[in-house]
C-alpha positions as CSV (number, residue, x, y, z in Angstrom):
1,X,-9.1,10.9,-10.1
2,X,-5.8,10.8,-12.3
3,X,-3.1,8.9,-11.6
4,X,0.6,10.0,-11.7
5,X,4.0,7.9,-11.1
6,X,4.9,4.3,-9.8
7,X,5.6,4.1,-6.2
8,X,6.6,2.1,-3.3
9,X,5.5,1.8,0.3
10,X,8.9,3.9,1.0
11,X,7.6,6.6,-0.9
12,X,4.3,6.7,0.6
13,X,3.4,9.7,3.4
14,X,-0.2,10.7,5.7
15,X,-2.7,12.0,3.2
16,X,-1.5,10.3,-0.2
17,X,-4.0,7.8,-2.1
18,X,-2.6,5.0,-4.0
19,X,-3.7,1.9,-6.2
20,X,-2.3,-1.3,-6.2
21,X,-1.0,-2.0,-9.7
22,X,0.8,-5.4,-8.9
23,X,1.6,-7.8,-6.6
24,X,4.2,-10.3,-6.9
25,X,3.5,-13.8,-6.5
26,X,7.0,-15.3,-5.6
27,X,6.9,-13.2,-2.3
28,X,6.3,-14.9,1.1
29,X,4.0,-12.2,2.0
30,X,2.2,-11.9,-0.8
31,X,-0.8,-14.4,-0.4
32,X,-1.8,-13.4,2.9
33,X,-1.5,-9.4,2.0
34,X,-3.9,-10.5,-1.1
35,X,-6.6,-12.1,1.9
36,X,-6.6,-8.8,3.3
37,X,-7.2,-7.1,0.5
38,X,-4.3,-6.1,-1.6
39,X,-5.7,-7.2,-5.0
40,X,-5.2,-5.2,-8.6
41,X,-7.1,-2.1,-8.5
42,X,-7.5,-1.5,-5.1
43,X,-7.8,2.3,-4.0
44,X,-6.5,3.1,-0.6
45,X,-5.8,6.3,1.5
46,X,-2.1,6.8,3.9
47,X,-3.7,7.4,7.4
48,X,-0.8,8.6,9.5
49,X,3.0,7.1,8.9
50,X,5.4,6.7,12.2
51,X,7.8,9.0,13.4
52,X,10.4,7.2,11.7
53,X,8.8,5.9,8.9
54,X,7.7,2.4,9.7
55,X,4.5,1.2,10.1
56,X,2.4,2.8,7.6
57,X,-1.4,3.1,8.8
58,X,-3.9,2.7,5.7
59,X,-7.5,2.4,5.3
60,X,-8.3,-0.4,2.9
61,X,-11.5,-1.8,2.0
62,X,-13.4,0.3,5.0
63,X,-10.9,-0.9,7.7
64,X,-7.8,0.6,9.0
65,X,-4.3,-1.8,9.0
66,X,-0.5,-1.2,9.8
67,X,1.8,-2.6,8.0
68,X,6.0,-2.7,8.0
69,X,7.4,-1.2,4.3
70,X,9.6,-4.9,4.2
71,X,6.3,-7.1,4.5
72,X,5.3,-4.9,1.6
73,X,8.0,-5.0,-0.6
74,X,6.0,-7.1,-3.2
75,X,3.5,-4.9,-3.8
76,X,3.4,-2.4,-6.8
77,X,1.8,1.1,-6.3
78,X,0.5,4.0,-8.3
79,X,-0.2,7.5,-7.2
80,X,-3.7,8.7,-7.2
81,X,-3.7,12.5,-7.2
């Protein structure tokens, strides 16, 4: 797989693949989204997105988590395509 442009969790909808690129470490959230598994490198696929755009469902690491785009606000992303 290629990748293509940097990204968000805002500009994530169902379907898409992204990497994690970055995470930054003066965020409150950022510790406990690395014990889940939000680490450099790390491939996961955009199950389903709400209505009105927040949470985002993702399968990471074999297991399925919802997340709000503000808890996620540190996190850097790359397209997969």
């Amino acid at each position: 797989m290629t990748t293509s442009r940097a990204l968000t969790f805002a500009d994530l909808k169902t379907g898409m693949y992204a990497r994690v690129t970055g995470v930054e470490e003066n965020c409150l959230e950022s510790r406990r989204l690395q014990e889940m598994g939000f680490t450099v490198g790390t491939e996961f696929h955009v199950v389903k997105v709400a209505p009105l755009g927040d949470p985002i469902e993702i399968d990471l690491r074999g297991y399925r988590i919802c997340l709000r785009k503000r808890e996620c606000a540190c996190i850097e992303l790359e397209a997969i395509v």
